[in-house]
N, C-alpha and C positions, 0 to 999 in steps of 0.2 A: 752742529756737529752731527756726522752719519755715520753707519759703520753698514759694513757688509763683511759677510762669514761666508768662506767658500770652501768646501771640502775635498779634498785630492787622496783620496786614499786615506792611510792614515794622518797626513797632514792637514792644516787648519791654515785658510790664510784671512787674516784680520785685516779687509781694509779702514783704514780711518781715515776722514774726510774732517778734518778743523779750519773751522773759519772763524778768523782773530778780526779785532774792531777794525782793524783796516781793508779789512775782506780779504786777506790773502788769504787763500786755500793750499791746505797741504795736505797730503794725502803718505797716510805709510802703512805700507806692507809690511806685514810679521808672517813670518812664515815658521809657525810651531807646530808643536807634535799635539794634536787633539787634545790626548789625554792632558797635557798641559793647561789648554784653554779652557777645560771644563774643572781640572782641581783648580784654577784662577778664581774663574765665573763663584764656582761656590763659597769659595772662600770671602769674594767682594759681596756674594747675598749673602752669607751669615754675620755680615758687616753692616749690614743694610745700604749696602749700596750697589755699584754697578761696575763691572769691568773696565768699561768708559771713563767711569769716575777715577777710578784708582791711576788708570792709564794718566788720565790727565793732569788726578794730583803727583806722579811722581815726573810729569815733564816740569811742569811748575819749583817741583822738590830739587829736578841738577839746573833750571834757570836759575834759582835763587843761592844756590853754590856757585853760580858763576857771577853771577850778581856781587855777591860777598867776597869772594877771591876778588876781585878787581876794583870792589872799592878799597880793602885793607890797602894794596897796591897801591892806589893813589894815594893813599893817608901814608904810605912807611917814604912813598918817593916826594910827598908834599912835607916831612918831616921838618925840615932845614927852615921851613918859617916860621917867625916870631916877629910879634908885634913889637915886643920890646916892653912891653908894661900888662899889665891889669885894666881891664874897660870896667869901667860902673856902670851896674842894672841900667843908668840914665841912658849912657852913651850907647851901650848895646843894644839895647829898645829902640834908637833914635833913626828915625824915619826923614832922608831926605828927596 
């Protein structure tokens, strides 16, 4: 992952360059008010971390709400099956 800071006046523009285990590269522009980016920045160093970081932990944070939303979904629309009985530890252990 890279990042570049580019300054336009009073605005700040953050690119971010992420590359996932498949190599796609994504790249996103934020286009914020400075003073934004710098009360951010300090905020993730009194965290001991890093803007990057936080960034990344909250892409993570709405994939895994979407993640969750659409399994509950599967499980409320998979509702309607039944086995019909109780499996024993044996049978549900049982490897064919």
């Amino acid at each position: 992952m890279s990042a570049t800071v580019t300054t336009c006046g009073n605005l700040v523009f953050f690119k971010l360059l992420l590359r996932f285990h498949t190599e796609l590269v994504y790249t996103i522009l934020v286009r914020q008010d400075k003073s934004d980016i710098e009360l951010a920045r300090e905020e993730a160093q009194s965290q001991n971390t890093t803007l990057r970081e936080r960034f990344r932990d909250w892409l993570k944070w709405i994939a895994g709400r979407i993640r969750a939303r659409k399994y509950w979904a599967l499980m409320k629309k998979l509702r309607y099956a039944d086995a019909g009985r109780k499996f024993t530890r044996d049978e549900m252990n049982e490897r064919r």
